[in-house]
MARTORDREN-478018 format. One record per atom (N, C-alpha, C): x, y, z; residue in one letter; residue number from 0; chain; atom name. Coordinates in Angstrom, 3 decimals. Layout:
// residues N
[[X Y Z] "A" NUM "A" "CA"];
...
This chain:
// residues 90
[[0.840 -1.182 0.000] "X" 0 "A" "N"];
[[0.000 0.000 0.000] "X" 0 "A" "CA"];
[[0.885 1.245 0.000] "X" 0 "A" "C"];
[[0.398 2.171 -1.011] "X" 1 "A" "N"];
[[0.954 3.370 -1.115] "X" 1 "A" "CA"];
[[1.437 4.142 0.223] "X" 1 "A" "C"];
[[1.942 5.252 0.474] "X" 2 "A" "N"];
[[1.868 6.071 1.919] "X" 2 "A" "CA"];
[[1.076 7.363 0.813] "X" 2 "A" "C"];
[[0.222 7.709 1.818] "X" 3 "A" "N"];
[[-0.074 9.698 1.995] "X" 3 "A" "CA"];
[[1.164 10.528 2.125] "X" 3 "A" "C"];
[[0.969 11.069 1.538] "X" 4 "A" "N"];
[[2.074 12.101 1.777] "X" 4 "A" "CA"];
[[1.096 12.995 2.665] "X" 4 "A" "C"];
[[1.937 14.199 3.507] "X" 5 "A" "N"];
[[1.352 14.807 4.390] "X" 5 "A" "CA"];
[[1.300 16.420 3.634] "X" 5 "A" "C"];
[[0.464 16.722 3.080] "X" 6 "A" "N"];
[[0.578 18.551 3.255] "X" 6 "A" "CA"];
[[0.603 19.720 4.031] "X" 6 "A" "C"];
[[0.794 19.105 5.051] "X" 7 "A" "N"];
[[1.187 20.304 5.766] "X" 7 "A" "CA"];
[[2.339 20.092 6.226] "X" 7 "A" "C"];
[[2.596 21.584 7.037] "X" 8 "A" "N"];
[[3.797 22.387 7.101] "X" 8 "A" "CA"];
[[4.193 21.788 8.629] "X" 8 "A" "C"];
[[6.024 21.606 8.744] "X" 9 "A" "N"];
[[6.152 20.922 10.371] "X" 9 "A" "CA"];
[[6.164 22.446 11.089] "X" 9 "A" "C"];
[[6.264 23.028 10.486] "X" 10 "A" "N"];
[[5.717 24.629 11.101] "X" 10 "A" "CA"];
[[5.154 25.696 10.619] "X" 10 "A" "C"];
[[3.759 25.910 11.120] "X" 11 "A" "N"];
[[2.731 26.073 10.280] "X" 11 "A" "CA"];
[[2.299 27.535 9.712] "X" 11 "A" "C"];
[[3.538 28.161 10.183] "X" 12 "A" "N"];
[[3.645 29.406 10.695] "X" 12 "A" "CA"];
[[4.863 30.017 9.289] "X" 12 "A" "C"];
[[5.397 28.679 8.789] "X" 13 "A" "N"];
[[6.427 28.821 7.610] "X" 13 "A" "CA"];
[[5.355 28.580 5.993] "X" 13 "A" "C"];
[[4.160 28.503 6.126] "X" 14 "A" "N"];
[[3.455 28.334 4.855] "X" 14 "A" "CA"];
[[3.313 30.041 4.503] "X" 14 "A" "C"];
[[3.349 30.753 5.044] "X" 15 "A" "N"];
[[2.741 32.251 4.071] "X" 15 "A" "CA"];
[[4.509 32.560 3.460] "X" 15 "A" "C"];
[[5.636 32.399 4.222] "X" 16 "A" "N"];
[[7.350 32.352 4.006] "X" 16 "A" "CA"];
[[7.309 31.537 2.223] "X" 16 "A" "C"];
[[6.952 30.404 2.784] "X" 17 "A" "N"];
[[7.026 29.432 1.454] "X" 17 "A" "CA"];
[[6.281 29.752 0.163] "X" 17 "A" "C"];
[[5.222 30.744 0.551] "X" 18 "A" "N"];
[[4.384 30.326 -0.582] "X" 18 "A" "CA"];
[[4.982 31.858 -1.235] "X" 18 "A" "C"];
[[5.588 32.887 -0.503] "X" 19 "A" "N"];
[[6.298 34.052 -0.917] "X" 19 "A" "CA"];
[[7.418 33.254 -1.542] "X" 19 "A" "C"];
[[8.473 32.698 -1.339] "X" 20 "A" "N"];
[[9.417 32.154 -1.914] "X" 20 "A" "CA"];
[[9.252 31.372 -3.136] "X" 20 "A" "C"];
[[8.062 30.636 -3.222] "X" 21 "A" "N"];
[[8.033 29.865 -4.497] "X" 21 "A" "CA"];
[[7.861 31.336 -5.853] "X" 21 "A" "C"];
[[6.865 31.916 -5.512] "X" 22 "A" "N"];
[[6.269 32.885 -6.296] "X" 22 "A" "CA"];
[[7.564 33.960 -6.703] "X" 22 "A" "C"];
[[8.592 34.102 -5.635] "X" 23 "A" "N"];
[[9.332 35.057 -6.406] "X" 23 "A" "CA"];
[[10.238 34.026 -6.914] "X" 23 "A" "C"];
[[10.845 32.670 -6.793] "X" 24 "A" "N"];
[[11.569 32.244 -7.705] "X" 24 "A" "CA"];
[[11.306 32.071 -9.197] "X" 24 "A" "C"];
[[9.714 31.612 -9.076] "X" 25 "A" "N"];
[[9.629 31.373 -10.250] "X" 25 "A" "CA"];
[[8.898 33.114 -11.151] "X" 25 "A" "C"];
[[8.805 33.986 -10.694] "X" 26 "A" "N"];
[[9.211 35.440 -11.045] "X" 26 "A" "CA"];
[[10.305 35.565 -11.313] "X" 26 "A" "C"];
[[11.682 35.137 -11.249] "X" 27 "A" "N"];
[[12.829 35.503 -11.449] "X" 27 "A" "CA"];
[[12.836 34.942 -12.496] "X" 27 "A" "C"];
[[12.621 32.887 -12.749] "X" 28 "A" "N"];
[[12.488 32.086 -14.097] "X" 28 "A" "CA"];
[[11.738 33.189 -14.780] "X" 28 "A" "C"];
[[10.791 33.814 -14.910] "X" 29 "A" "N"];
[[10.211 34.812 -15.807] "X" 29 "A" "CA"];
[[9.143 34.318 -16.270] "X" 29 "A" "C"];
[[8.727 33.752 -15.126] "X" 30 "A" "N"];
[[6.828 33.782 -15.397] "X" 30 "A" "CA"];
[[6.296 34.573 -14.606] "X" 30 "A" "C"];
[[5.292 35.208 -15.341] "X" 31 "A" "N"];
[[4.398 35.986 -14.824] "X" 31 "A" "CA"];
[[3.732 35.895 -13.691] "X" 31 "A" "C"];
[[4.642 36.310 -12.571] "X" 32 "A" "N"];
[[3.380 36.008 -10.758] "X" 32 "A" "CA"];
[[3.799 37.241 -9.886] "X" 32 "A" "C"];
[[2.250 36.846 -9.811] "X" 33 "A" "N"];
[[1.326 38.350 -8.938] "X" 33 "A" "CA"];
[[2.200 37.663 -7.220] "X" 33 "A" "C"];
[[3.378 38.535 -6.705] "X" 34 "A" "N"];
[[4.057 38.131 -5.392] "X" 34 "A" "CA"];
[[2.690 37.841 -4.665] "X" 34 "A" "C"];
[[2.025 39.040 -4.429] "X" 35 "A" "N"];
[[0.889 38.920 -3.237] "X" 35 "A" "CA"];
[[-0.250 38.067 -3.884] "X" 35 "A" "C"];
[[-0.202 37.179 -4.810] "X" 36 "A" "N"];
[[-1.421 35.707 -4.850] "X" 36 "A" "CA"];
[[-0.701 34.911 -5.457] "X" 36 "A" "C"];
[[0.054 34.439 -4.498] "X" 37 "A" "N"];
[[1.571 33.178 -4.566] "X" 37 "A" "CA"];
[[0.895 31.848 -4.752] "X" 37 "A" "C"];
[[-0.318 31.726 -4.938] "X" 38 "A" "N"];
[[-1.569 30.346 -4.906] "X" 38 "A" "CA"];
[[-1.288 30.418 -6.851] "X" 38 "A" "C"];
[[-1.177 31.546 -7.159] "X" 39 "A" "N"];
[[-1.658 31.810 -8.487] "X" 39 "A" "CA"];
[[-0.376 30.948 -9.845] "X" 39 "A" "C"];
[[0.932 30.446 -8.918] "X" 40 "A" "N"];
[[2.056 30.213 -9.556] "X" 40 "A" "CA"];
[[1.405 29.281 -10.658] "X" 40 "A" "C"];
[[1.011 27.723 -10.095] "X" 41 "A" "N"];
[[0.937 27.174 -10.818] "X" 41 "A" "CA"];
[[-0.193 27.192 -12.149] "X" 41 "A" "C"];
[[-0.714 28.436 -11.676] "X" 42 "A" "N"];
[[-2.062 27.906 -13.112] "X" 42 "A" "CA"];
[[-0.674 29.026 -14.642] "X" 42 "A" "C"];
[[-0.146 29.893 -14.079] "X" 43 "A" "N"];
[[1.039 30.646 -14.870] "X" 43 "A" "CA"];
[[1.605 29.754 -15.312] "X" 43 "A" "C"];
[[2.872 28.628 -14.622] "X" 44 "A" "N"];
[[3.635 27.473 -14.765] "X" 44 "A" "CA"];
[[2.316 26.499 -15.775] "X" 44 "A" "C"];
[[1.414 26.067 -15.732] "X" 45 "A" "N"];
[[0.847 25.441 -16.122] "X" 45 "A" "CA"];
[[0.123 25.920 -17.736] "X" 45 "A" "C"];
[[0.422 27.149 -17.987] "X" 46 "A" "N"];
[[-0.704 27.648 -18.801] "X" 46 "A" "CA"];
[[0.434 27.829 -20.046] "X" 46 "A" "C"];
[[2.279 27.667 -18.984] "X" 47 "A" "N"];
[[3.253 28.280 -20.381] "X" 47 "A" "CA"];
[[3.305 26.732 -20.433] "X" 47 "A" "C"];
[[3.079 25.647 -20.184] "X" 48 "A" "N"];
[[3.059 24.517 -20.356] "X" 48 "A" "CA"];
[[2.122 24.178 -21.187] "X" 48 "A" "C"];
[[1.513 24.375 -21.920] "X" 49 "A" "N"];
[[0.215 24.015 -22.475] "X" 49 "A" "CA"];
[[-1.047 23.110 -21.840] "X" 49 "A" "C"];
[[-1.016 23.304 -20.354] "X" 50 "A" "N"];
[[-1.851 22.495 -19.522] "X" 50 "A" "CA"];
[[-3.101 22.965 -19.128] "X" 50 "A" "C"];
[[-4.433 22.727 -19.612] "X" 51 "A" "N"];
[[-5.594 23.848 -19.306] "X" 51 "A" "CA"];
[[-5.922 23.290 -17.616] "X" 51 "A" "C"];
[[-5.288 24.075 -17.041] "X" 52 "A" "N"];
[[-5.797 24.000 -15.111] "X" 52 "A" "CA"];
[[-6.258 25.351 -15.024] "X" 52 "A" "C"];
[[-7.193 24.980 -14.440] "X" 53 "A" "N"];
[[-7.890 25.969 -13.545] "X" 53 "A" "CA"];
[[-8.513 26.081 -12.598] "X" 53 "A" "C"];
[[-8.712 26.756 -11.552] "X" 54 "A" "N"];
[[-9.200 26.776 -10.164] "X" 54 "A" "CA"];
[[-10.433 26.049 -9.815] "X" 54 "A" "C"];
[[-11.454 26.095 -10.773] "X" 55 "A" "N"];
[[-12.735 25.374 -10.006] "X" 55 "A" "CA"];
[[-12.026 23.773 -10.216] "X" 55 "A" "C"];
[[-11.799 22.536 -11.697] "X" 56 "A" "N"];
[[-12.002 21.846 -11.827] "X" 56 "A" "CA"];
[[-11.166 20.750 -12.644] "X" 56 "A" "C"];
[[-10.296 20.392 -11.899] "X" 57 "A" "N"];
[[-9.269 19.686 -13.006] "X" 57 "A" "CA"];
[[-9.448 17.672 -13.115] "X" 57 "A" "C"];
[[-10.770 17.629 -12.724] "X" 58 "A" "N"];
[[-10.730 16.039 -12.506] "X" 58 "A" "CA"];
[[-9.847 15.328 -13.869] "X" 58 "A" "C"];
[[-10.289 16.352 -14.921] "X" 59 "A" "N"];
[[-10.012 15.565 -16.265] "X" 59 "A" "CA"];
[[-8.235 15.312 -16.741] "X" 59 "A" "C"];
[[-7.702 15.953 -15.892] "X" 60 "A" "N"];
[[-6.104 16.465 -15.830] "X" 60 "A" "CA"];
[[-5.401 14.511 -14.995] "X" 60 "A" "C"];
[[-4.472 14.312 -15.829] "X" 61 "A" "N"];
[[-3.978 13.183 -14.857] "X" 61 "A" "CA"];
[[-2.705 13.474 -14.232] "X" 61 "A" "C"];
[[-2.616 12.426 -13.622] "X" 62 "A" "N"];
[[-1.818 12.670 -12.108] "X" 62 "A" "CA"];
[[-0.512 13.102 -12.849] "X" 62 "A" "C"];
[[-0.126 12.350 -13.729] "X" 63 "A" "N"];
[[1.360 12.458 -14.258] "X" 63 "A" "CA"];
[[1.368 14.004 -15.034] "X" 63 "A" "C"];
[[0.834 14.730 -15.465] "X" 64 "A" "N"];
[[0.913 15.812 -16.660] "X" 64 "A" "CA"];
[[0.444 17.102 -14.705] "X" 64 "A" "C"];
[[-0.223 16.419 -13.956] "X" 65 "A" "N"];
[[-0.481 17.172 -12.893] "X" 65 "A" "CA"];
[[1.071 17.428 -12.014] "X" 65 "A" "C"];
[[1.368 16.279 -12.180] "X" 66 "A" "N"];
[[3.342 16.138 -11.627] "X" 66 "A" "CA"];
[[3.982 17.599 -12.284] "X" 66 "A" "C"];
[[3.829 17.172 -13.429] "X" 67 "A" "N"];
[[4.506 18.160 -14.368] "X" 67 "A" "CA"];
[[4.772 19.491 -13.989] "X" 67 "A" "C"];
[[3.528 19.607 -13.484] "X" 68 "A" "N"];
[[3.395 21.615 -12.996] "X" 68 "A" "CA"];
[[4.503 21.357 -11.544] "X" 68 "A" "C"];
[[3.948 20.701 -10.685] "X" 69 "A" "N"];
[[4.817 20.519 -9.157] "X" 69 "A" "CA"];
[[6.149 20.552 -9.141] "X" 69 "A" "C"];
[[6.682 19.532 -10.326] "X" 70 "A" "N"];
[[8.051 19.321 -10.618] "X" 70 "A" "CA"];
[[8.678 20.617 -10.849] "X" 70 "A" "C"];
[[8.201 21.328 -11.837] "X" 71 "A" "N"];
[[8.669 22.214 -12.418] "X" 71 "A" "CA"];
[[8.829 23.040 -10.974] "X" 71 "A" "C"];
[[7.979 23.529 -10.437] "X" 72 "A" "N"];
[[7.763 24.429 -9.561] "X" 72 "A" "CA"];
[[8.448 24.164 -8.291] "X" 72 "A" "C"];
[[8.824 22.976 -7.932] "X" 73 "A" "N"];
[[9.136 22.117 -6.803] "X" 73 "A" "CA"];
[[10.760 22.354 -7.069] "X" 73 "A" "C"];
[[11.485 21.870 -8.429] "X" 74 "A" "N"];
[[12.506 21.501 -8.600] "X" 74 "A" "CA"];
[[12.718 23.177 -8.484] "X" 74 "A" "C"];
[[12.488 24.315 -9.265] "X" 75 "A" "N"];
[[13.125 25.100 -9.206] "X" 75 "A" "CA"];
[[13.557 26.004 -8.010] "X" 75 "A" "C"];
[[12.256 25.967 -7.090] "X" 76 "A" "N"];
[[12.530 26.199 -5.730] "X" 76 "A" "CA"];
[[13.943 25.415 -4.845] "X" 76 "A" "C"];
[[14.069 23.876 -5.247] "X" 77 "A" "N"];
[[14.909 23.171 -4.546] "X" 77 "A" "CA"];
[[16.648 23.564 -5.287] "X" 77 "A" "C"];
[[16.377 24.103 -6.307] "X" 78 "A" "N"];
[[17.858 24.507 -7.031] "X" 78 "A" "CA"];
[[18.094 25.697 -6.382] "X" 78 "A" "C"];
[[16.887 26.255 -6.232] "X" 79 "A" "N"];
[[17.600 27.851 -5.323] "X" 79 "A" "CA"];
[[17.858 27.863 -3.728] "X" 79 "A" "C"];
[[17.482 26.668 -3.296] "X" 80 "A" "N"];
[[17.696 26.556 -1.973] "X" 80 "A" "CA"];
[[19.161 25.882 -1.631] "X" 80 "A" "C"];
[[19.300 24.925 -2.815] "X" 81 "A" "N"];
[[20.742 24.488 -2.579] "X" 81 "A" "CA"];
[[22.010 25.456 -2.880] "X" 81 "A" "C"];
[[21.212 26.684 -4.206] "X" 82 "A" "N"];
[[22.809 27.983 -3.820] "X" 82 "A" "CA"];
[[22.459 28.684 -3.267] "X" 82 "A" "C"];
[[21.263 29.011 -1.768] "X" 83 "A" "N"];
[[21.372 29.440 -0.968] "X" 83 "A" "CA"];
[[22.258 28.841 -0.173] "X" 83 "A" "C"];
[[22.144 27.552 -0.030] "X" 84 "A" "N"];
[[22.712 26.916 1.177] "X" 84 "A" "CA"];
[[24.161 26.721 0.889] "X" 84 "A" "C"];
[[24.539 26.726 -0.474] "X" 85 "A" "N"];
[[25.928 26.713 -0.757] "X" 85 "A" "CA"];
[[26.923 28.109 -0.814] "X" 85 "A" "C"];
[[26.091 29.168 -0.964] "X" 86 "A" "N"];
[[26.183 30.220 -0.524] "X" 86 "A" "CA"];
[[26.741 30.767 0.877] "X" 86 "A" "C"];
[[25.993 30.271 1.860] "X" 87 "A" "N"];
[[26.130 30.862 3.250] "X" 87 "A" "CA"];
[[26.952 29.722 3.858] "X" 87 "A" "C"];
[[27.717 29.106 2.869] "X" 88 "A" "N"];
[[28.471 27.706 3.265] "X" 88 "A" "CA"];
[[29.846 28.550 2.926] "X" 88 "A" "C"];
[[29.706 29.125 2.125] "X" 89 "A" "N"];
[[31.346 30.136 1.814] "X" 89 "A" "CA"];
[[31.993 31.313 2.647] "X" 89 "A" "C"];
């Protein structure tokens, strides 16, 4: 049997931090995001993807092409955290 992954935060108090950080990295990649509606990244990430998501209803969207947007968005956050961290390592 599969595991759940958990969505929430081990401190819950670091989700409004995170969701500012995703939104300006991928503002820097040079997609279009509104800083103050950091919710808004992925339908941007998704829309230069050719992926029709949108807020009310994506049943028809599958899990793997749904990866797609996360990855993107996930990985680029995790590349800027590692030359942060390699950064303040110098």
């Amino acid at each position: 049997m599969a595991r759940r992954r958990s969505r929430s935060y081990v401190v819950p108090e670091a989700r409004q931090s995170m969701q500012y950080f995703k939104a300006e990295i991928m503002r820097k990649e040079g997609f279009n995001v509104n800083i103050n509606e950091p919710e808004t990244v992925k339908y941007e990430v998704a829309r230069s993807m050719g992926i029709p998501l949108n807020p009310k209803y994506n049943g028809e969207i599958q899990a793997a092409t749904a990866g797609k947007i996360g990855g993107k968005i996930g990985g680029m956050m995790v590349k800027e955290m590692v030359r942060m961290a390699k950064e303040s390592l110098l």
